[in-house]
N, CA and C atoms of all chains as a GROMACS GRO file, in nm:
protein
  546
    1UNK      N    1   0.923  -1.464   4.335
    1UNK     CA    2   0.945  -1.490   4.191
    1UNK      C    3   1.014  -1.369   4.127
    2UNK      N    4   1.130  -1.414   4.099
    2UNK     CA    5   1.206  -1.252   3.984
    2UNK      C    6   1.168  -1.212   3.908
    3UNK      N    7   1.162  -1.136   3.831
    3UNK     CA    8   1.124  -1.110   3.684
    3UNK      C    9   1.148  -1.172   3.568
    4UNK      N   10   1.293  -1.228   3.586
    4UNK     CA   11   1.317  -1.374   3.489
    4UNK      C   12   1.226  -1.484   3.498
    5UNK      N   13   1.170  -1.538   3.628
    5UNK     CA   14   1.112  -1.620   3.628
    5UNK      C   15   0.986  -1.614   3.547
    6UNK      N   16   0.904  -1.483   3.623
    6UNK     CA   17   0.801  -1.459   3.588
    6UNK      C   18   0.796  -1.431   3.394
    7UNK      N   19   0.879  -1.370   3.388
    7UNK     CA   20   0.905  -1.350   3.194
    7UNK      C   21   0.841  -1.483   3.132
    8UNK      N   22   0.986  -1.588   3.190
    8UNK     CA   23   0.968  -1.765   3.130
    8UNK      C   24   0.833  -1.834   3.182
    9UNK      N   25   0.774  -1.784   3.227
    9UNK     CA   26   0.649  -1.886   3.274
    9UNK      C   27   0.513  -1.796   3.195
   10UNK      N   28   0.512  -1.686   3.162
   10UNK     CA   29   0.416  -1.604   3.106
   10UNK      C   30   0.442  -1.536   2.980
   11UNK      N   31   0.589  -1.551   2.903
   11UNK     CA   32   0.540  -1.449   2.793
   11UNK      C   33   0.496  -1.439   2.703
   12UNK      N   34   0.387  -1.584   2.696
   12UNK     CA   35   0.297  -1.602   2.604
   12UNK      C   36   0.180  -1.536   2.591
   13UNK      N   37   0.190  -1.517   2.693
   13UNK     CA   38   0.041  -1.395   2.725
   13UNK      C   39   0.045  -1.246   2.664
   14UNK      N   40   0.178  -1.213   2.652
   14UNK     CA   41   0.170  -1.099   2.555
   14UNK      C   42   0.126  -1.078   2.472
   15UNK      N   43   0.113  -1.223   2.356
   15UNK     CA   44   0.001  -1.236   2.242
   15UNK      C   45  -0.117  -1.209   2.284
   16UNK      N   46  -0.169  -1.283   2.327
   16UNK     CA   47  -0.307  -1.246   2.316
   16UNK      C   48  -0.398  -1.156   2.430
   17UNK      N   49  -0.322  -1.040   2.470
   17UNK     CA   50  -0.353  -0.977   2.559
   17UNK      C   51  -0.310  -0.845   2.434
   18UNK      N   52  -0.162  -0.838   2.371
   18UNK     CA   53  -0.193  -0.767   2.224
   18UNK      C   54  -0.311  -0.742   2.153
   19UNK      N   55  -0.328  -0.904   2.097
   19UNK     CA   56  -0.427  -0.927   2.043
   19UNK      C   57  -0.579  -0.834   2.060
   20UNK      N   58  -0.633  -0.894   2.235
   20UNK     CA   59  -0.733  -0.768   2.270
   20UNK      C   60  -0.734  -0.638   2.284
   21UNK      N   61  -0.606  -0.596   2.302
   21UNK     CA   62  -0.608  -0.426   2.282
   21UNK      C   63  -0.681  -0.371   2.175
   22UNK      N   64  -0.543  -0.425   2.054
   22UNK     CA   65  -0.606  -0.381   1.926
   22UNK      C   66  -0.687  -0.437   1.854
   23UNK      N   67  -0.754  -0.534   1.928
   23UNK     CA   68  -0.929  -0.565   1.891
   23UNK      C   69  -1.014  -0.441   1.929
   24UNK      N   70  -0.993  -0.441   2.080
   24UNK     CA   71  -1.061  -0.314   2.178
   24UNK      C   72  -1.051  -0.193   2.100
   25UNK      N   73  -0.916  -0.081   2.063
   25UNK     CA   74  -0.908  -0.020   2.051
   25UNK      C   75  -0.926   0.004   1.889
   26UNK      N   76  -0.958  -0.103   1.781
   26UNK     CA   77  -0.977  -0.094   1.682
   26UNK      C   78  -1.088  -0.060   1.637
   27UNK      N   79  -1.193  -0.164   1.738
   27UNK     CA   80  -1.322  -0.150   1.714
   27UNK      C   81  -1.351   0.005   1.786
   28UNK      N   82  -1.304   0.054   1.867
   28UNK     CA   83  -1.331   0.204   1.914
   28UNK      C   84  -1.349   0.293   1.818
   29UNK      N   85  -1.186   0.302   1.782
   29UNK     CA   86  -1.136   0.373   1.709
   29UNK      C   87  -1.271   0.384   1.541
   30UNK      N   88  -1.285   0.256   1.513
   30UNK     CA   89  -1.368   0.228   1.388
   30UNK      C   90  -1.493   0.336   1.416
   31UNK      N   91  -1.550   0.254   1.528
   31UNK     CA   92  -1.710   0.325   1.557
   31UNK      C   93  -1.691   0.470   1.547
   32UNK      N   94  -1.588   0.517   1.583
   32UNK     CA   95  -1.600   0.687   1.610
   32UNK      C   96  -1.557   0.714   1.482
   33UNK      N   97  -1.452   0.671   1.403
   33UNK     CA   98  -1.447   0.741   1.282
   33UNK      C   99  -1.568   0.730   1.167
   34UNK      N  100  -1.632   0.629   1.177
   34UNK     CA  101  -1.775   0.600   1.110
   34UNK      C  102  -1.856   0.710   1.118
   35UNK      N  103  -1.862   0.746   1.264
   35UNK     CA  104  -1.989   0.842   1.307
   35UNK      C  105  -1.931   0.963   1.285
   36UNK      N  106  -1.755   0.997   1.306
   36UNK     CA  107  -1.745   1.133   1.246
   36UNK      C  108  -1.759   1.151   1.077
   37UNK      N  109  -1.718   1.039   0.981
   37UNK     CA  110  -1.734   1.023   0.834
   37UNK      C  111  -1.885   1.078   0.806
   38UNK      N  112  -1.959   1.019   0.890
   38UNK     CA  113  -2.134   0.980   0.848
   38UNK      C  114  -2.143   1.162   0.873
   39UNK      N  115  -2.138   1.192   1.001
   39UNK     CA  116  -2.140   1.339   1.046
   39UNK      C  117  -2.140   1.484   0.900
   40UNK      N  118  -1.965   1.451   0.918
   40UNK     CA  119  -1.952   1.544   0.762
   40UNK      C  120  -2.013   1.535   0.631
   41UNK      N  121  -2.051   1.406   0.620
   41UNK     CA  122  -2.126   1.379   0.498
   41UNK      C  123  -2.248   1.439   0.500
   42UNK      N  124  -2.297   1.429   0.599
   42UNK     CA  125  -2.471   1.446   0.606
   42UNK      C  126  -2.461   1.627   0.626
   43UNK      N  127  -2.315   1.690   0.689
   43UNK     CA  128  -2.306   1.871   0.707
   43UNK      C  129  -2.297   1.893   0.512
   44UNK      N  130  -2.246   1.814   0.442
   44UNK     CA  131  -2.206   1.856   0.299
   44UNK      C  132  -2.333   1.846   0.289
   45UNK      N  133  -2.420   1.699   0.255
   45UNK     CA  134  -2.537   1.748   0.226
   45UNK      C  135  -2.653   1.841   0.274
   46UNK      N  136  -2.666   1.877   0.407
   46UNK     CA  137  -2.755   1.939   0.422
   46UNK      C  138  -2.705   2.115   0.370
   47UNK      N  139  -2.565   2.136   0.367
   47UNK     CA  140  -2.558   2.263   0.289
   47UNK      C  141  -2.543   2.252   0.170
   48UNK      N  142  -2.632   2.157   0.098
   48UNK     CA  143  -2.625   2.135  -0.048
   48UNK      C  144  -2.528   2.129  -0.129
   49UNK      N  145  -2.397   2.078  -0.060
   49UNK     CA  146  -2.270   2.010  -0.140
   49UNK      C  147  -2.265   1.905  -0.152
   50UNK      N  148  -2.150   1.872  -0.280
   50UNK     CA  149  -2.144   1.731  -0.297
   50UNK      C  150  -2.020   1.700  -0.162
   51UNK      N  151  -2.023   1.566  -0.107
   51UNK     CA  152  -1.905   1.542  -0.002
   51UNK      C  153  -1.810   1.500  -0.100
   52UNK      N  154  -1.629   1.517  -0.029
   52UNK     CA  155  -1.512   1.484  -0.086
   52UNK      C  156  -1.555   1.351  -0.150
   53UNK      N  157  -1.474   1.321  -0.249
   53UNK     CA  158  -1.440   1.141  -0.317
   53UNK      C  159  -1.421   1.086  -0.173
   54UNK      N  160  -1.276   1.171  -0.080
   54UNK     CA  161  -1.219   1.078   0.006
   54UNK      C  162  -1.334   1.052   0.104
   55UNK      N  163  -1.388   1.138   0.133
   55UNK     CA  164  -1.491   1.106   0.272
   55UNK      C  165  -1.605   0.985   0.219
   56UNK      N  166  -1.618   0.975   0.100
   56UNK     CA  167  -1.698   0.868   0.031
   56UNK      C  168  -1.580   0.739   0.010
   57UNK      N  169  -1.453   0.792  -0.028
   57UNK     CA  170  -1.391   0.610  -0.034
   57UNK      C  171  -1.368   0.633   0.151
   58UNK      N  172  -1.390   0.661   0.204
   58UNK     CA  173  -1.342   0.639   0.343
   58UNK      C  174  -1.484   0.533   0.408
   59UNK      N  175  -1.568   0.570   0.324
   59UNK     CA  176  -1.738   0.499   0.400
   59UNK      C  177  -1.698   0.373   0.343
   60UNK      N  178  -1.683   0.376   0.198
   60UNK     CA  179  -1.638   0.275   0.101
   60UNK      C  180  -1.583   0.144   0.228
   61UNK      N  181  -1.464   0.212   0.253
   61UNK     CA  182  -1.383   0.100   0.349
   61UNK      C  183  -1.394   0.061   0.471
   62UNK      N  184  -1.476   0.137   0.551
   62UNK     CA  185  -1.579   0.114   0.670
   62UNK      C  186  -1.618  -0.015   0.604
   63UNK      N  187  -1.685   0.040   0.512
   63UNK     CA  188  -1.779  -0.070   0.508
   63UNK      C  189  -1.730  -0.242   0.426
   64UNK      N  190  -1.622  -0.209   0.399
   64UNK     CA  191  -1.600  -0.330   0.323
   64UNK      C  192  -1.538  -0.410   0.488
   65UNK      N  193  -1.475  -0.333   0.540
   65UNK     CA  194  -1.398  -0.373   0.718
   65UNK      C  195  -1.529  -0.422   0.773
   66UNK      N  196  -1.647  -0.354   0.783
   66UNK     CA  197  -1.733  -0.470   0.863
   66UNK      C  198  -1.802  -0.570   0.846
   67UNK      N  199  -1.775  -0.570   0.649
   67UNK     CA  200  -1.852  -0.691   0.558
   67UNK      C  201  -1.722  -0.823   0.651
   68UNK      N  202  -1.592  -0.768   0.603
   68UNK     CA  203  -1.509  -0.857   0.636
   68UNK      C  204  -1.480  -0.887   0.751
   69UNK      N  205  -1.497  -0.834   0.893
   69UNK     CA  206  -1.548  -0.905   1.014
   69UNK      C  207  -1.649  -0.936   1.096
   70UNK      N  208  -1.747  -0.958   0.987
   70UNK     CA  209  -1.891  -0.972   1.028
   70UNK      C  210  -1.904  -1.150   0.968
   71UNK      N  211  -1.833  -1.176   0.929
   71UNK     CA  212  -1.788  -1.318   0.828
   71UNK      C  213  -1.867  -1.340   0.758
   72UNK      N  214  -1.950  -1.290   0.660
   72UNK     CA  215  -2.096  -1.286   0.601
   72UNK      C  216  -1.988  -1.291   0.425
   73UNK      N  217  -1.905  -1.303   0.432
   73UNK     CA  218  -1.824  -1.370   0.282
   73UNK      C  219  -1.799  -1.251   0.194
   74UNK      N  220  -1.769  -1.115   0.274
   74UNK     CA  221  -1.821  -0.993   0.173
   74UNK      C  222  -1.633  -1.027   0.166
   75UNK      N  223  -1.586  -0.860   0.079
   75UNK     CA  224  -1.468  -0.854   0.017
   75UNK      C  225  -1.430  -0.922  -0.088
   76UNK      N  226  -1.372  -0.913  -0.236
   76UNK     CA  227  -1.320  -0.940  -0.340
   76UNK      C  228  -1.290  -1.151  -0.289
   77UNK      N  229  -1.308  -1.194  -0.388
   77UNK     CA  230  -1.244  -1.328  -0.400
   77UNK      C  231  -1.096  -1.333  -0.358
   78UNK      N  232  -0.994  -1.212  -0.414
   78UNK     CA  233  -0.855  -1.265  -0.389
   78UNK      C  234  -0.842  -1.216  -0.277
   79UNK      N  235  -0.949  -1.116  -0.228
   79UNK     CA  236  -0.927  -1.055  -0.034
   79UNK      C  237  -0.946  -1.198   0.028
   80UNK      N  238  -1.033  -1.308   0.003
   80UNK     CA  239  -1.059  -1.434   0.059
   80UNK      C  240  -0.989  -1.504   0.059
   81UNK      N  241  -0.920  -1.548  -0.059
   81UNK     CA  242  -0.810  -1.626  -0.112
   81UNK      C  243  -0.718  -1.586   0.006
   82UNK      N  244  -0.642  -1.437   0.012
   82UNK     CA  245  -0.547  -1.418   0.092
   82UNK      C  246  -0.557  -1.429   0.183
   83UNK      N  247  -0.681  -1.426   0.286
   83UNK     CA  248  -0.668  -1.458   0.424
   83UNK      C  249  -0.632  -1.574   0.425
   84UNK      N  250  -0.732  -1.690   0.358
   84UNK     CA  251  -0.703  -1.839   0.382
   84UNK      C  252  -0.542  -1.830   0.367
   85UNK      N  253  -0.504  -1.787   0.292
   85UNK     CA  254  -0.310  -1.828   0.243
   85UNK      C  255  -0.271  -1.776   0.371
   86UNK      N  256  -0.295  -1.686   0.434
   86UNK     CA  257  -0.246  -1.626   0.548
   86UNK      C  258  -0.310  -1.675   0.656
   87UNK      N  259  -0.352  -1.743   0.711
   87UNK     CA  260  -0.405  -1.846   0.828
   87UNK      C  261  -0.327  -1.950   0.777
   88UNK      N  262  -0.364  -2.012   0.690
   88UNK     CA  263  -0.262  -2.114   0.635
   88UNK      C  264  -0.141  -2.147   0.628
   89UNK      N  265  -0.053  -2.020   0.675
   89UNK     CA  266   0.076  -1.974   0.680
   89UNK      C  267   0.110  -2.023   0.821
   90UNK      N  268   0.009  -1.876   0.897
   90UNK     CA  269   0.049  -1.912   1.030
   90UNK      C  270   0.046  -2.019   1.099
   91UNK      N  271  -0.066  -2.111   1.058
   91UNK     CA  272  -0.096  -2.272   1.135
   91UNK      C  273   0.011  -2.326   1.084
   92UNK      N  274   0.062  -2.361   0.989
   92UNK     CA  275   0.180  -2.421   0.987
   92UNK      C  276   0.320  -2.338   1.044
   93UNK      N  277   0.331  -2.248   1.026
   93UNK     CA  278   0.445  -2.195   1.071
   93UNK      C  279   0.445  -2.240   1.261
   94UNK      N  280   0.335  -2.199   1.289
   94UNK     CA  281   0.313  -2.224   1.496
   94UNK      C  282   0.333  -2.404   1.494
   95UNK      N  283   0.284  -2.439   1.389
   95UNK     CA  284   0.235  -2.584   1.370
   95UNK      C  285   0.404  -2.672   1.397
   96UNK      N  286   0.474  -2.604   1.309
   96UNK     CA  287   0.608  -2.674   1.275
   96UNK      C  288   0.692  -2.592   1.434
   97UNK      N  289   0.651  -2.505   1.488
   97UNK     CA  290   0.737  -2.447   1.598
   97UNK      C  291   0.686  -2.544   1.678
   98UNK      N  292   0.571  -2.591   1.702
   98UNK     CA  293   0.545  -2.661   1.803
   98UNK      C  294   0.603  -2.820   1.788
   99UNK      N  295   0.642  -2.888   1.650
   99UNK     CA  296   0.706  -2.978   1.644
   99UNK      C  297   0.800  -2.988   1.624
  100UNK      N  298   0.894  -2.824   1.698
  100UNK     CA  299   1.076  -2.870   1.710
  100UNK      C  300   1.074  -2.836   1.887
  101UNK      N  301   0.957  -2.769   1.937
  101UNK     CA  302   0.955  -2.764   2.080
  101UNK      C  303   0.862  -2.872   2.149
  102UNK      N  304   0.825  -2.940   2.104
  102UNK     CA  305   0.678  -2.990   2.173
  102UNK      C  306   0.771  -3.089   2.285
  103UNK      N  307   0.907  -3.073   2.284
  103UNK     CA  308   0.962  -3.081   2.463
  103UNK      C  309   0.960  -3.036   2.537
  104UNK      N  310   0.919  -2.884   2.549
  104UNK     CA  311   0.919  -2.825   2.638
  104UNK      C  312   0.780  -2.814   2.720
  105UNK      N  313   0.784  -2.793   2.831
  105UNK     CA  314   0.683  -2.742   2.915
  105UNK      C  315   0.562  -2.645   2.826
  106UNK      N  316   0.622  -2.529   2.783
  106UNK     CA  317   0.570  -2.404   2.737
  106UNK      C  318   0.484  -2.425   2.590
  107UNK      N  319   0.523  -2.587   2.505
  107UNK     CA  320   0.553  -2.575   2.370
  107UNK      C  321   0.364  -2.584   2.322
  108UNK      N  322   0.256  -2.622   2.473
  108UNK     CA  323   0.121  -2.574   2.447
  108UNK      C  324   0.058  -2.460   2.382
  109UNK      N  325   0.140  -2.344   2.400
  109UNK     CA  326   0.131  -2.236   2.361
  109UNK      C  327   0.119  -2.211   2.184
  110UNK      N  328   0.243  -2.267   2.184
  110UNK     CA  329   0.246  -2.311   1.990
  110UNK      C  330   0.109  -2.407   1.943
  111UNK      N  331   0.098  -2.524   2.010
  111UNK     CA  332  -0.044  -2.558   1.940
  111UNK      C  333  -0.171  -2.470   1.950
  112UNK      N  334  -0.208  -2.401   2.073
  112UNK     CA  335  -0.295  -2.334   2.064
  112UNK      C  336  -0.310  -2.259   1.974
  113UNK      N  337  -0.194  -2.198   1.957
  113UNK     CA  338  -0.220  -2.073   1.809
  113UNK      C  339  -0.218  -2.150   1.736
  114UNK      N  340  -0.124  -2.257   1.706
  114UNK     CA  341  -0.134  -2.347   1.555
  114UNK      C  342  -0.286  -2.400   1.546
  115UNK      N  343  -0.374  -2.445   1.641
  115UNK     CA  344  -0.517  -2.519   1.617
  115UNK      C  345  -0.590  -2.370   1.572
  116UNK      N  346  -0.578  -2.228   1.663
  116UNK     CA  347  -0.699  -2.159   1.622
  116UNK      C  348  -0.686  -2.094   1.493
  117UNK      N  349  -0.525  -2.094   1.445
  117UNK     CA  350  -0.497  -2.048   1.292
  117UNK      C  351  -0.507  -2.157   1.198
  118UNK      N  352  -0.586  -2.249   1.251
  118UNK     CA  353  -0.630  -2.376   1.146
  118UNK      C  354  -0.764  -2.374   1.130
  119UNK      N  355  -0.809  -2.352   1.237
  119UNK     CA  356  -0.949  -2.321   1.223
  119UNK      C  357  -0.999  -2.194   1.135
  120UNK      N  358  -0.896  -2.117   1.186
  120UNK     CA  359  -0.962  -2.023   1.128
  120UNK      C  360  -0.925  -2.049   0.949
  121UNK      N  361  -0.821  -2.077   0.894
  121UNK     CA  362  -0.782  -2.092   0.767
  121UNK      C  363  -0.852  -2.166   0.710
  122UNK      N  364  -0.948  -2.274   0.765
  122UNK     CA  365  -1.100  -2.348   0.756
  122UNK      C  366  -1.216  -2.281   0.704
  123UNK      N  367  -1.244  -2.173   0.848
  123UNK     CA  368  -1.290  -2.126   0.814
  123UNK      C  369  -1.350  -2.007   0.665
  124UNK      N  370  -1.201  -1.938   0.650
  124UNK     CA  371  -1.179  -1.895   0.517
  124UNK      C  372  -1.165  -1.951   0.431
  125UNK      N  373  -1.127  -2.094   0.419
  125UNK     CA  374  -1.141  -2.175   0.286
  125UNK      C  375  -1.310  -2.203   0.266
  126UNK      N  376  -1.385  -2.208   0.363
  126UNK     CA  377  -1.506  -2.232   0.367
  126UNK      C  378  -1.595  -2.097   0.268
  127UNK      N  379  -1.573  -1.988   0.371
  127UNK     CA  380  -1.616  -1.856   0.227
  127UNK      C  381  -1.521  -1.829   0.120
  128UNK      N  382  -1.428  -1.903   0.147
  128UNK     CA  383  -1.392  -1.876   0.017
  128UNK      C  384  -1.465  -1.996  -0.082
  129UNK      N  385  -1.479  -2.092  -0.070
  129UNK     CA  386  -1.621  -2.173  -0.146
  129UNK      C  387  -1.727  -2.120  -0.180
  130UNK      N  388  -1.771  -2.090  -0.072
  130UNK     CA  389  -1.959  -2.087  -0.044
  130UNK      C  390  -1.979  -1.927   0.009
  131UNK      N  391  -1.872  -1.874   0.021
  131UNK     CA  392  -1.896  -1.717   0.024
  131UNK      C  393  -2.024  -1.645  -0.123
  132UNK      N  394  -2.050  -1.545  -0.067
  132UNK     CA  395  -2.107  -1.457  -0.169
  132UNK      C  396  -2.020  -1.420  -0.284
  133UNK      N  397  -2.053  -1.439  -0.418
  133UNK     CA  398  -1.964  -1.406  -0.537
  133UNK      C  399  -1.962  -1.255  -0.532
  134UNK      N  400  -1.857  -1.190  -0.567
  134UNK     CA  401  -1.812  -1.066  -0.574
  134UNK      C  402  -1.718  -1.038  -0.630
  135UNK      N  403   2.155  -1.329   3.434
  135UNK     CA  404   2.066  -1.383   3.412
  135UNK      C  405   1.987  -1.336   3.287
  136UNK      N  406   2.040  -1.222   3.324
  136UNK     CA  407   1.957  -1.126   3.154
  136UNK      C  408   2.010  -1.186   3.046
  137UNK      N  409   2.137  -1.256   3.018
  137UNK     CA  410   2.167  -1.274   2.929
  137UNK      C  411   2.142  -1.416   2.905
  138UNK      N  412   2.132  -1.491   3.023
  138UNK     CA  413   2.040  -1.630   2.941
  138UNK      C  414   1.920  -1.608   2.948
  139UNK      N  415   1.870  -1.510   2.972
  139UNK     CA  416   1.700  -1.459   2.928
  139UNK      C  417   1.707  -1.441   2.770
  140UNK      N  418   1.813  -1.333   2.736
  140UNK     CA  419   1.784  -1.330   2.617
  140UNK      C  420   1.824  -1.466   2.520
  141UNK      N  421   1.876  -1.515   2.553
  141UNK     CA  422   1.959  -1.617   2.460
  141UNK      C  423   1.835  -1.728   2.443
  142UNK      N  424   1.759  -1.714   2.565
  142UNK     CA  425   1.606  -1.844   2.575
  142UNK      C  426   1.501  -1.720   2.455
  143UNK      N  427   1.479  -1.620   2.471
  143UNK     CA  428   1.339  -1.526   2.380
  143UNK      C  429   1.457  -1.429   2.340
  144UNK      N  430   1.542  -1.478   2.273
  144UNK     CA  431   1.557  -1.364   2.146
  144UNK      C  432   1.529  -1.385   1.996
  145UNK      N  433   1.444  -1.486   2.006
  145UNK     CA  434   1.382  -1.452   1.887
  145UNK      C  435   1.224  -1.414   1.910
  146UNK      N  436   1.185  -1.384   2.022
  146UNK     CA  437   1.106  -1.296   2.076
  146UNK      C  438   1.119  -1.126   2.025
  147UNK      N  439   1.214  -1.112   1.964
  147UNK     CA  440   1.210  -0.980   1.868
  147UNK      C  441   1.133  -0.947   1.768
  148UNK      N  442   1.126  -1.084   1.673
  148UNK     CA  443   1.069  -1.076   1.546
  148UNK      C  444   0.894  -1.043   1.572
  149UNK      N  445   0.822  -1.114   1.677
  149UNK     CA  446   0.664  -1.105   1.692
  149UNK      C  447   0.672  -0.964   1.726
  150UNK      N  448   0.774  -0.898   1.814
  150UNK     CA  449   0.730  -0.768   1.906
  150UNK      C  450   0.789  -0.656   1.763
  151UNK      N  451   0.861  -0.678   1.704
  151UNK     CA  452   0.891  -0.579   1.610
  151UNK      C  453   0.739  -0.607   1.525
  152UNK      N  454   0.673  -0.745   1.500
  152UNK     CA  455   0.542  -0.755   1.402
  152UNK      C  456   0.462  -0.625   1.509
  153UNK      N  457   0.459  -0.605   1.656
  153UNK     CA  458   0.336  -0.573   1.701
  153UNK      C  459   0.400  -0.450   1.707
  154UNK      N  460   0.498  -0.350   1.699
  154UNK     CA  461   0.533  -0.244   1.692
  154UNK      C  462   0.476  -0.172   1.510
  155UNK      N  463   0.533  -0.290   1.483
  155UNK     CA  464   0.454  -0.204   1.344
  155UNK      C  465   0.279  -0.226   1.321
  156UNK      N  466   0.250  -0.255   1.381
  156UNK     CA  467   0.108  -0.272   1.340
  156UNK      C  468   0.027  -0.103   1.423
  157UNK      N  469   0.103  -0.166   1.568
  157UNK     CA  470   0.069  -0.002   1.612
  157UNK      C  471   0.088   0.112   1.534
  158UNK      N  472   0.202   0.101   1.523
  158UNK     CA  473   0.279   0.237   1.389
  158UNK      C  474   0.177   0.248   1.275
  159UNK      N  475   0.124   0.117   1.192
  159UNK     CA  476   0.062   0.132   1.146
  159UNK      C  477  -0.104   0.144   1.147
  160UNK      N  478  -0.118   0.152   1.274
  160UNK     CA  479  -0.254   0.192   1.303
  160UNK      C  480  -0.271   0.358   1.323
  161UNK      N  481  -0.140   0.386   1.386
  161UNK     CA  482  -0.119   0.552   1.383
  161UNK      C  483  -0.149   0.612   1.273
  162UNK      N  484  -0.056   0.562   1.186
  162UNK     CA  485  -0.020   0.673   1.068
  162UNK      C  486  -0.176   0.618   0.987
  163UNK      N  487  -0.270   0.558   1.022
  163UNK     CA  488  -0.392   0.548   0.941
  163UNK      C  489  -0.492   0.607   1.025
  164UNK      N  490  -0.455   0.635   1.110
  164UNK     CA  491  -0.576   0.749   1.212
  164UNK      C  492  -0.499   0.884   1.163
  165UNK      N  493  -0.381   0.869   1.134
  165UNK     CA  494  -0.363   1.038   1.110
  165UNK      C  495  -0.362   1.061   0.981
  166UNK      N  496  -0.372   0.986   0.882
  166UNK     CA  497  -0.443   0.986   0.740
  166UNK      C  498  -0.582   1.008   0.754
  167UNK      N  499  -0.668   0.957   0.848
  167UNK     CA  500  -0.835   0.947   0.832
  167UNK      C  501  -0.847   1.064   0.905
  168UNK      N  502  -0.741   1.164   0.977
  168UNK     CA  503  -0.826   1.251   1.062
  168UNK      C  504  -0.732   1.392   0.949
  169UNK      N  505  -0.646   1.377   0.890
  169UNK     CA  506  -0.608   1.424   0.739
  169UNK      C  507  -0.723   1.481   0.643
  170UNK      N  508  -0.807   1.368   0.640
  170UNK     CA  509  -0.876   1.355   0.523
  170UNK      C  510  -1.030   1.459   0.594
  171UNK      N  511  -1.052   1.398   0.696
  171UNK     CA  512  -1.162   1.452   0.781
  171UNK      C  513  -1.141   1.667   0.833
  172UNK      N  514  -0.996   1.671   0.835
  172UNK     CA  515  -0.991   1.804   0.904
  172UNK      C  516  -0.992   1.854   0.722
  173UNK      N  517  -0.990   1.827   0.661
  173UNK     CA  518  -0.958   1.864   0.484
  173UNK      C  519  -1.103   1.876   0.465
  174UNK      N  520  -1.190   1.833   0.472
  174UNK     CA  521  -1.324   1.827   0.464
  174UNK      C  522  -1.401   1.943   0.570
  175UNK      N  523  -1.344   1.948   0.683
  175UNK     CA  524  -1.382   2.054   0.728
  175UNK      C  525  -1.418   2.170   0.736
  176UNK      N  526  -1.242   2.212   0.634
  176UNK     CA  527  -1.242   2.310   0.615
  176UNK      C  528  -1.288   2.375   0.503
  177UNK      N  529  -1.302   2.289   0.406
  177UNK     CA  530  -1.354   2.259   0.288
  177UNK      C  531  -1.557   2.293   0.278
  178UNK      N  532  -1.587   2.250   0.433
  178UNK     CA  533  -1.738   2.303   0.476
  178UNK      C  534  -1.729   2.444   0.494
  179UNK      N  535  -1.606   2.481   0.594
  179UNK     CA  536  -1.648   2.595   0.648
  179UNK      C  537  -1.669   2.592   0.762
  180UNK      N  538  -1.678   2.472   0.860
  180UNK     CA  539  -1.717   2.467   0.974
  180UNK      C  540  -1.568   2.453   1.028
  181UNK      N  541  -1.589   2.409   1.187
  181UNK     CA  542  -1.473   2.386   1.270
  181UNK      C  543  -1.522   2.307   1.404
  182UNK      N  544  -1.597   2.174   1.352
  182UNK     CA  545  -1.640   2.071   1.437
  182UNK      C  546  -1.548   2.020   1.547
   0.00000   0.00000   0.00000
């Protein structure tokens, strides 16, 4: 098999092999900057300083990042609003690619993302209902 | 063959330029958060 071949039969997999990296390396990355944030905070207080604003809006956004992938409905109403618009986007955008290809062999690929960016845009229309007011 | 490769995924640019910037932009927000963190440091007095 050449490398052309192999390209056309797999390079759908680049998505979501993307996808897990910077899942992997996000959630890394998160945990350690948390525990170094938490770290300095707790060195300010125990030498009886106040900690920076920034090292406090930095916890700030930790924490609003794990309200918002913990799916528990945290983040502002229009943070909700926008995801749904943005799932909503993508399912149709994969949605309509898959109904100018859905001749091809490959054109499975487009529904898959088009069904799980429907679901998920479901899903966010859902907290965005019945989410926690904020 | 490369060139009816590209002519089949060249619009295979537009997703990989989306995933180039996201990296880029995951960089330049670790080197803002470790910005903010070495500023605080020094700001203790320490050198963690």
């Amino acid at each position: 098999m050449s490398f052309a071949q192999f390209f056309a039969a797999y390079w759908w997999l680049m998505f979501p092999v993307f996808g897990m990296l910077m899942a992997f390396v996000g959630m890394f990355q998160t945990e350690r900057r948390s525990n170094q944030t938490m770290d300095l905070i707790k060195s300010y207080v125990d030498q009886g300083k106040d900690p920076p604003p920034e090292l406090l809006k930095l916890v700030a956004q930790q924490s609003d990042w794990d309200m918002d992938m913990s799916g528990v409905g945290g983040g502002s109403k229009s943070n909700r609003a926008w995801t749904f618009v943005v799932f909503l986007a993508l399912a149709a955008g994969f949605g309509t690619g898959y109904y100018f290809m859905r001749a091809e062999s490959w054109s499975f690929a487009f529904l898959i993302v088009a069904v799980t960016m429907g679901v998920m845009a479901v899903g966010a229309l859902l907290l965005l209902i019945f989410g926690r007011k904020s | 063959m490369s060139e009816e490769l590209f002519r089949d995924f060249w619009w295979l640019m537009f997703p990989i330029f989306g995933m180039v910037m996201a990296v880029f932009g995951m960089l330049q927000e670790n080197r803002r958060i470790d910005a903010i963190h070495n500023r605080a440091r020094r700001e203790l007095g320490t050198d963690q």
